[in-house]
N, C-alpha and C positions, 0 to 999 in steps of 0.2 A: 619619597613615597613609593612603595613596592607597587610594581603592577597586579592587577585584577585577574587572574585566572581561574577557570574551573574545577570546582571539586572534582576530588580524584577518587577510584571506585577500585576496592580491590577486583579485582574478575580470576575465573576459573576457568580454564576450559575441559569438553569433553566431546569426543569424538563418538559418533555413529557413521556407520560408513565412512566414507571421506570429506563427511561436512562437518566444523565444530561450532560451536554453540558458547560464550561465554557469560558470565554476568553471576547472579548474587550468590551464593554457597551457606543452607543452612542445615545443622544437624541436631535433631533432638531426638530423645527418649519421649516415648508412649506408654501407656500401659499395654499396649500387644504389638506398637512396631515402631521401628526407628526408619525414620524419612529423610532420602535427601533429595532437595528440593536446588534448583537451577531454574534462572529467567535472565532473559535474555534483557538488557536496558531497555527502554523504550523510548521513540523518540515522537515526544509530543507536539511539535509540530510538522510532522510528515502526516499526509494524508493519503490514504490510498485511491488506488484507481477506484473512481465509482463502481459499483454493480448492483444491478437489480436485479430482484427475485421475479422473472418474468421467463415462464415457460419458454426456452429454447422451441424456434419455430421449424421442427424436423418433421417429416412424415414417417410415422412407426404404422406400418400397415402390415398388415399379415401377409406372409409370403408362402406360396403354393412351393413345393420342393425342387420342382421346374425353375421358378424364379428367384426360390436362397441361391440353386448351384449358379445361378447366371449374377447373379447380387456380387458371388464370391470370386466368381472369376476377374470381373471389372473389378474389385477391390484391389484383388492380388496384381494386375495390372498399374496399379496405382502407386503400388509401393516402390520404395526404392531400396528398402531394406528385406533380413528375413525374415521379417513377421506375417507371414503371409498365413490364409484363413486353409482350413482345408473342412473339406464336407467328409462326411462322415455314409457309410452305408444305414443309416437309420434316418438320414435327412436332417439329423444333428451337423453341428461344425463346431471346431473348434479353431480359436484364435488370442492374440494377442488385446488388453487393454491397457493404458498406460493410467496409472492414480499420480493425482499430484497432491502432497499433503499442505494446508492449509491452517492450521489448527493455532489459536491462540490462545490453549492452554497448557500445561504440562501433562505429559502422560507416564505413564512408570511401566519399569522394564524391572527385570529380576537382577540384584546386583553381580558386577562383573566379577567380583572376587568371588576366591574359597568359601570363605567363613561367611556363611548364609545364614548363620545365626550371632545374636550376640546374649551371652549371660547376665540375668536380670538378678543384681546380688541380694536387691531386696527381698524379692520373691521367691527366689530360685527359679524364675523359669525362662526356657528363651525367649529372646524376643525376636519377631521375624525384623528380615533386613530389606528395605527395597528402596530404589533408585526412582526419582521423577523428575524430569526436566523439560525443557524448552523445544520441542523440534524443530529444529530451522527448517522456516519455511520453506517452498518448491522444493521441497525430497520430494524424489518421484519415482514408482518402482512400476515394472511393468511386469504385469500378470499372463498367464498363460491358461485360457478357463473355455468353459463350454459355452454354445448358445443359452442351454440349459441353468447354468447358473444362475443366481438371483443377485439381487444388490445387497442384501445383507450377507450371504454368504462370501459375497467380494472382501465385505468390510471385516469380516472375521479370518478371512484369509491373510489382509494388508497385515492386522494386528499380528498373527499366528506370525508373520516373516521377522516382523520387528522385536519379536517376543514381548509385547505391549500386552500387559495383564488388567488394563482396565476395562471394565462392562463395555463391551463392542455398542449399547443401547445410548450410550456417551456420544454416538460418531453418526455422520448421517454421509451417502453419497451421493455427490452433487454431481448435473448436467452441467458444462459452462459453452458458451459459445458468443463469438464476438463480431458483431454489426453493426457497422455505421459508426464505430470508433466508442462502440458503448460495450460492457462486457455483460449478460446475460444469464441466471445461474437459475436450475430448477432442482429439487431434492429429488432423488428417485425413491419410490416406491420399496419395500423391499421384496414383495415381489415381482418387479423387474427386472429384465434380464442386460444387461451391460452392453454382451456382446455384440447382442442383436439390435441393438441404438449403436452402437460401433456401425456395423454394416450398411444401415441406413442410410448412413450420415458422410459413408466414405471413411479413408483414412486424414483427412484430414481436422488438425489439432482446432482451428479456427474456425472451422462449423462444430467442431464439435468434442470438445473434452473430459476427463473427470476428474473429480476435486472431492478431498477428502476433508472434511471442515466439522468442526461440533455439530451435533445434534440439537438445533435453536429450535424451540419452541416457542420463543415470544418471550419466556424466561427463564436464565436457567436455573435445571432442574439440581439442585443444593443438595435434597436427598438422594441423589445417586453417588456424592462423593463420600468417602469416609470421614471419619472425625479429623485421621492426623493430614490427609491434607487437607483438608478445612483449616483446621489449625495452620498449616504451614501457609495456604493462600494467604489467611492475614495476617503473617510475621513477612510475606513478602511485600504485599500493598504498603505497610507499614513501614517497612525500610524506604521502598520506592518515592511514598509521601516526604520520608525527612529527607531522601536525598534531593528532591524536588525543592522542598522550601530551602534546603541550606544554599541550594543555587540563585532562586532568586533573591534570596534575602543579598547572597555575595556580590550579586549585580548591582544589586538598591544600593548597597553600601559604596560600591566601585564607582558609580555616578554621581553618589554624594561626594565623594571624595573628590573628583575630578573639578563639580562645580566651585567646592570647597577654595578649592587652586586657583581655578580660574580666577574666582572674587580675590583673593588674595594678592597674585599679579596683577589684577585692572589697576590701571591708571586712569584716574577719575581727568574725561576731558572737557 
């Protein structure tokens, strides 16, 4: 009797930066675009670190120009790197934020090849081409931006770096901060300003972070994605399903077998 092993999965990889990503690979024709779609395996019994959606407990109070330049001085003391804040002659400053991405769906970028078009011979006409995949999680870039900034304009910024062409109204950004062994997460506002919760808060990461995660409203919003990945989200749940039941169906089978055995060798005493 052969031993029991698990289904095997072709995987693709793809790099962004220095991080890759592998898992399912599909490619289809649309009537206006051809999509390729990447996801990363999933593993259904890991659970994540809890977090609640509980206002981070920071003081964001208004600061007199007297008090930003003395905010910024003690910050810049703090650091050990050079991301240090500098004030500005208008009582502005400008400083460092770090985004951490988060995101548990695919986003699409413009593809990395020449041929940005492909020929539709039915039709004759082209068909656009673009890239969507997985971003592994904790990417994390740090921004260089004003007091003045807003949190929506951050969030069009992150996109604008990754050349991510999805609705930036897709993405929301989040406060996190971690107490008492509990992690803490608040949405910002988009007229909020980043920096100036950075300075609040100090440099450091564990009072106080940002995190780049979908825009949850309670459910998601279906009409802001197009058809073809519509379409492609469920040619991928659909893969993910069969390869889920072929595994446990290979376990059941691999246990039956085993007791199969067993009863076969007993020696009745």
């Amino acid at each position: 009797m052969g031993e029991c092993g698990e289904a095997s999965t072709p995987s693709f990889e793809m790099t962004w930066g220095s991080t890759a990503s592998s898992g399912y690979c599909s490619q289809e024709d649309s009537d206006s675009e051809l999509e390729l779609y990447y996801t990363a395996r999933t593993s259904l019994g890991r659970r994540p670190r809890k977090e609640q959606d509980e206002p981070v407990n920071l003081e964001k109070q208004e600061l007199s120009p007297s008090e930003t330049e003395q905010k910024v001085r003690e910050y810049n003391a703090q650091i050990h790197s050079n991301l240090f804040m500098t004030m500005n002659k208008d009582s502005s400053y400008t400083g460092f934020i770090k985004v951490v991405f988060k995101l548990t769906r695919p986003v699409s970028v413009p593809p990395t090849r020449k041929a940005t078009t492909v020929q539709d011979g039915k039709k004759g006409s082209a068909i656009k081409r673009r890239t969507s995949f997985y971003l592994p999680k904790d990417t994390a870039k740090h921004l260089h931006i004003s007091s003045r900034t807003k949190a929506r304009e951050v969030i069009e910024a992150l996109l604008n770096k990754f050349t991510v062409v999805d609705n930036p109204r897709k993405f929301a950004l989040y406060e996190r901060s971690e107490r008492d062994d509990q992690v803490y997460l608040r949405k910002l506002a988009d007229e909020e300003q980043p920096l100036h919760l950075r300075l609040c808060a100090g440099p450091s990461e564990k009072v106080l972070n940002f995190v780049l995660k979908e825009n949850e409203t309670g459910e998601v919003n279906w009409d802001a994605f197009t058809l073809p990945e519509l379409q492609n989200f469920l040619r991928i749940l659909q893969r993910e399903e069969e390869e889920h039941v072929k595994q446990i169906i290979q376990r059941y089978t691999c246990a039956r077998n085993k007791m199969l055995e067993a009863l076969t060798n007993h020696t009745p005493g």
